[in-house]
Structure formats: structure tokens, C-alpha cells
Backbone as a chain_set.jsonl record, in Angstrom:
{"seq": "XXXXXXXXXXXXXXXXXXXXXXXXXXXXXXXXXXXXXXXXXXXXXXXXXXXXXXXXXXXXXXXXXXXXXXXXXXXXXXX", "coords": {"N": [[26.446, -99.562, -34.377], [27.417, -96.754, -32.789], [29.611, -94.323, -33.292], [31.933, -92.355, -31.279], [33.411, -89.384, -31.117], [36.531, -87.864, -29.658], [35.608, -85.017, -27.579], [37.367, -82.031, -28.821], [38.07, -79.215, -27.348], [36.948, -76.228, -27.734], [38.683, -73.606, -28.784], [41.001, -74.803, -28.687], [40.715, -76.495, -31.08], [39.933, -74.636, -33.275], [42.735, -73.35, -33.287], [44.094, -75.903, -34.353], [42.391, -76.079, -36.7], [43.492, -73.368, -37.763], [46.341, -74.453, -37.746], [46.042, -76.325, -39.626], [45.054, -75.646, -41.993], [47.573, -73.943, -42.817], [49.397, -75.938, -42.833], [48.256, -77.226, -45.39], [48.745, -76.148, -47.039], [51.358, -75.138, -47.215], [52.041, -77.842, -47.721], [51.612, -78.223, -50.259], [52.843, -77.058, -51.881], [54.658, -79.636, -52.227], [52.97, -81.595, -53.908], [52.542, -80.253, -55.94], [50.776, -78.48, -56.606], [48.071, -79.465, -55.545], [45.968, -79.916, -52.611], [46.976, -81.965, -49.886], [44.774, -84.067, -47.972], [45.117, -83.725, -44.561], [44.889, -85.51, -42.5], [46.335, -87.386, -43.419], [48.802, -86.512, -44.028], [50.061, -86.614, -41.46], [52.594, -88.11, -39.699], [54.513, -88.423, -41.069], [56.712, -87.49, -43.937], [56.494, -85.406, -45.066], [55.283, -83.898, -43.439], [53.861, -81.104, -42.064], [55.846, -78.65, -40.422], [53.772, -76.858, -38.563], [51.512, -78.814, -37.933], [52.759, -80.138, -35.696], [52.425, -79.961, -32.9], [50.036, -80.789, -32.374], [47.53, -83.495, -32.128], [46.808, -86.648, -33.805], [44.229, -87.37, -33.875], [43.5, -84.114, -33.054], [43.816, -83.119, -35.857], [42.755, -84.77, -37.335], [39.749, -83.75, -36.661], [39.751, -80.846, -36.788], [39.905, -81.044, -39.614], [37.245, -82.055, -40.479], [36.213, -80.317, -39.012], [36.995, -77.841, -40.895], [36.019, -79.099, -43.311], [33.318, -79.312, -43.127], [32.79, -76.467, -42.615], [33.084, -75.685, -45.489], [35.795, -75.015, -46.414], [37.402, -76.834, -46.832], [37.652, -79.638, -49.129], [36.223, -83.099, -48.939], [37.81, -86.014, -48.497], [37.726, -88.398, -51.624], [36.103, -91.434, -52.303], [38.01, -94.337, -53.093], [37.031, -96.102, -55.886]], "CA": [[27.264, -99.085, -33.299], [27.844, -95.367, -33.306], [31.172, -93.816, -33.246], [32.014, -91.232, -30.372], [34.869, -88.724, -31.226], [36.816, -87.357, -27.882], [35.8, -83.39, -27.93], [38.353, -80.961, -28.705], [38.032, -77.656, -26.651], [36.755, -74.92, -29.214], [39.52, -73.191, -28.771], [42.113, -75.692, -29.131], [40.013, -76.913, -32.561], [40.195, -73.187, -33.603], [43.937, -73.147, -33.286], [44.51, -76.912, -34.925], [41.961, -75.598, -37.856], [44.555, -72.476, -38.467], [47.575, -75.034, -38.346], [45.822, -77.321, -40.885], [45.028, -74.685, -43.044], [48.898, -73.58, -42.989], [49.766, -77.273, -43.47], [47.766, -77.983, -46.508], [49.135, -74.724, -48.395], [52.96, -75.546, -47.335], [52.401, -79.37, -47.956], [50.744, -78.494, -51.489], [54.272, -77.508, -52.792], [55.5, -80.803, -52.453], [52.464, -82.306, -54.229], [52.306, -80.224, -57.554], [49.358, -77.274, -56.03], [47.419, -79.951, -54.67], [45.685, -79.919, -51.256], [46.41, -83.025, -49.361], [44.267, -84.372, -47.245], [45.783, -83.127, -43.816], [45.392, -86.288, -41.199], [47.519, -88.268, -44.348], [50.403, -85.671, -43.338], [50.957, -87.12, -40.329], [53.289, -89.163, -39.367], [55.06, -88.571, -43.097], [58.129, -87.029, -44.464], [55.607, -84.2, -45.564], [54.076, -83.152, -42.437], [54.473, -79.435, -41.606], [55.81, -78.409, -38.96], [52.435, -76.417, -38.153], [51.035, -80.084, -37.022], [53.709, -80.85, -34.748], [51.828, -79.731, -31.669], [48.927, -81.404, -32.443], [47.682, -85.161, -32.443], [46.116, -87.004, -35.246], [42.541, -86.891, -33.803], [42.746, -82.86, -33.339], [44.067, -83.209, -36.767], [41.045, -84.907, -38.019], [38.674, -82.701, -36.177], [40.022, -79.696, -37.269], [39.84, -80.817, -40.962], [36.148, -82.53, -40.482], [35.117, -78.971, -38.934], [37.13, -77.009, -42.52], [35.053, -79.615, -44.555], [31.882, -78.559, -42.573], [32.972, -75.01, -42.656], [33.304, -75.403, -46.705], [37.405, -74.858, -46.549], [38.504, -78.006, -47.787], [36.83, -80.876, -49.199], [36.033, -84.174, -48.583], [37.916, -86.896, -49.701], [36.74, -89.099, -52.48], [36.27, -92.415, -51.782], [38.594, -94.885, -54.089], [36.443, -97.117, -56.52]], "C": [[27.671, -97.645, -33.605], [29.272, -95.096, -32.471], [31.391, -92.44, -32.557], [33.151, -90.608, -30.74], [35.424, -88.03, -29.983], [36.508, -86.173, -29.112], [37.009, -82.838, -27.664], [37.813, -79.778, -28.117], [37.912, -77.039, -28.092], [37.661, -74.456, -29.554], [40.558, -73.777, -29.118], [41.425, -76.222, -30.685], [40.141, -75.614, -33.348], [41.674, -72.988, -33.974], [44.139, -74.287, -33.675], [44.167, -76.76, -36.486], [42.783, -74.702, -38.807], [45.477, -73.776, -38.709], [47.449, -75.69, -39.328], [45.931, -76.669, -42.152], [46.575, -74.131, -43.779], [49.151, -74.712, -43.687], [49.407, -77.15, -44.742], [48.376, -77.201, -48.002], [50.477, -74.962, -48.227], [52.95, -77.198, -47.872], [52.132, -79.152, -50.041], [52.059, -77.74, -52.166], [55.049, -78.552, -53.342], [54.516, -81.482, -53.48], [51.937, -81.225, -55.645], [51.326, -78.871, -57.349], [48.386, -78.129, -55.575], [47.028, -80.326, -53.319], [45.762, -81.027, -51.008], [45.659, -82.979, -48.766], [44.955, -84.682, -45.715], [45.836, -84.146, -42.848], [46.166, -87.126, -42.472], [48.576, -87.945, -44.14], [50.767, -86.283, -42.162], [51.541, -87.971, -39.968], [54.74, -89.301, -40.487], [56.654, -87.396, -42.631], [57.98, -85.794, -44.455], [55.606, -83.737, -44.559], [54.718, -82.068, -41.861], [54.153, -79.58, -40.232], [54.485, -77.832, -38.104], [51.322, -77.29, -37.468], [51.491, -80.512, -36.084], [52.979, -81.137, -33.594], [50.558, -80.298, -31.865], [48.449, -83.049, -32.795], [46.374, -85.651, -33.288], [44.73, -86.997, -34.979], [41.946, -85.397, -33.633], [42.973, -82.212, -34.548], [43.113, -83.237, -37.595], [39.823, -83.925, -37.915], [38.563, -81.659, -36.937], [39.64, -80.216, -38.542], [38.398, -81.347, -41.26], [35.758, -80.539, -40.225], [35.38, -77.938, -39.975], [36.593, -77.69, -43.305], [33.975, -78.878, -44.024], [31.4, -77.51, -42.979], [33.019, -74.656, -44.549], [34.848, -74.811, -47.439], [37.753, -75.71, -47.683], [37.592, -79.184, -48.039], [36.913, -81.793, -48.875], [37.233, -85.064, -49.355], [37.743, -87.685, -50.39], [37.182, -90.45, -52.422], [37.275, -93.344, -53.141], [37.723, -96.171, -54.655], [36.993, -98.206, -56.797]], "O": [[28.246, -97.4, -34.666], [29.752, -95.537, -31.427], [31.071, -91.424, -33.174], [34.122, -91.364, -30.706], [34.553, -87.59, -29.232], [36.723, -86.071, -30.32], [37.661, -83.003, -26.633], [36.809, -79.399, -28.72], [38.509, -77.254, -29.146], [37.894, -74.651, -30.747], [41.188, -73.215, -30.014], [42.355, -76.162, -31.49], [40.681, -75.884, -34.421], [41.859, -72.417, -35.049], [45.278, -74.215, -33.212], [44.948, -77.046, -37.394], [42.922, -74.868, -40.019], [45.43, -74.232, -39.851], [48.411, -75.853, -40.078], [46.637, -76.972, -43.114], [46.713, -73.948, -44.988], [49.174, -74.719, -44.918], [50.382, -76.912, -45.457], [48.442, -77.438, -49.208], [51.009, -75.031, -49.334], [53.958, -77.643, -48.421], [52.519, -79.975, -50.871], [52.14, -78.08, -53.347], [55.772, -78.593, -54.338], [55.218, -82.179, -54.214], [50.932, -81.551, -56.276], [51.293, -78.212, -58.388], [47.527, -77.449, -55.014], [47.789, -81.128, -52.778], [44.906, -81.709, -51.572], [45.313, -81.811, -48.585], [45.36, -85.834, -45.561], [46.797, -83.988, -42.096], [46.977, -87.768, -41.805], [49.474, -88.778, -44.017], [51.97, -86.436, -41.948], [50.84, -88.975, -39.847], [55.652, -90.127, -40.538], [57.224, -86.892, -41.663], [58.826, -85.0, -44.046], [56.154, -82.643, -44.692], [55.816, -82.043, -41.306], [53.321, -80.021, -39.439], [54.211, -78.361, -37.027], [50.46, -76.855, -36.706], [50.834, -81.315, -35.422], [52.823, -82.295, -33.206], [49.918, -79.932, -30.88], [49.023, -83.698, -33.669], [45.261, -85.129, -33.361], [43.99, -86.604, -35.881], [40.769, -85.087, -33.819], [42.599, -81.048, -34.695], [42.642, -82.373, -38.335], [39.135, -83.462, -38.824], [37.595, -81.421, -37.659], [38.574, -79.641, -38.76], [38.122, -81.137, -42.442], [35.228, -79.763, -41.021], [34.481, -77.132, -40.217], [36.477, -77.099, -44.378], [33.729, -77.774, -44.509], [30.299, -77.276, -43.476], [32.99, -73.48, -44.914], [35.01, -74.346, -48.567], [38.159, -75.534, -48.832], [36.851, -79.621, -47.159], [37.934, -81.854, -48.191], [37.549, -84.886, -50.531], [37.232, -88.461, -49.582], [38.377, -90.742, -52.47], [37.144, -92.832, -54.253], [37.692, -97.196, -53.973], [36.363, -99.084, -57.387]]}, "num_chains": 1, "name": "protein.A"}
């Protein structure tokens, strides 16, 4: 069964990509210099304001298209 994602507007993915990017560098105070993993911020204690305006699937997007893009990595699956 394949898995359809709703499209984000370029533009709006463009401008969720910057807020993530903000996020992950203000959240990575709280966590020691480590980058979370930016749809985990949401919903949390953590989550920068820079996500507010945005909802957890242009969340994802955005951080699927900065893995793509070679930003931010993947995250590793738990053994």
C-alpha cells in the first residue's frame, strides 16, 4: 500500500524549512548541543515558538526535504 503525503505549497515548505532550522538550533540548548529531531518538538514543552504556525505534517515535510537537502539527518532507527 503506498503512502500519499498531502503537498505543501513550495513556498509554504520553504518558510516551515527556515522555522525548523531555527527550531532545532534553539531546541538544541535544552538538549546539551544536540539536534532534535524537529516533528518530536511538537506538541512538547520544548517546541519553539518558530513551529507554532505550522502543523505537524508541514513539520515533517520540511524536515524530510532538510534531510534530502543534506541539513539534518535522518533519524536512527532504535535496535
Amino acid at each position: 500500500m503506498s503512502r500519499q503525503s498531502k503537498q505543501v505549497d513550495p513556498l509554504r515548505l520553504c518558510d516551515a524549512a527556515e522555522a525548523v532550522m531555527i527550531a532545532v538550533v534553539e531546541a538544541s540548548e535544552h538538549f546539551g548541543g544536540r539536534w532534535p529531531y524537529p516533528p518530536d518538538l511538537m506538541g512538547t514543552r520544548f517546541q519553539p515558538a518558530a513551529l507554532n504556525e505550522f502543523s505537524r505534517d508541514e513539520v515533517n515535510e520540511a524536515t524530510m526535504f532538510l534531510i534530502r537537502m543534506g541539513f539534518l539527518e535522518a533519524p536512527r532507527s532504535v535496535a
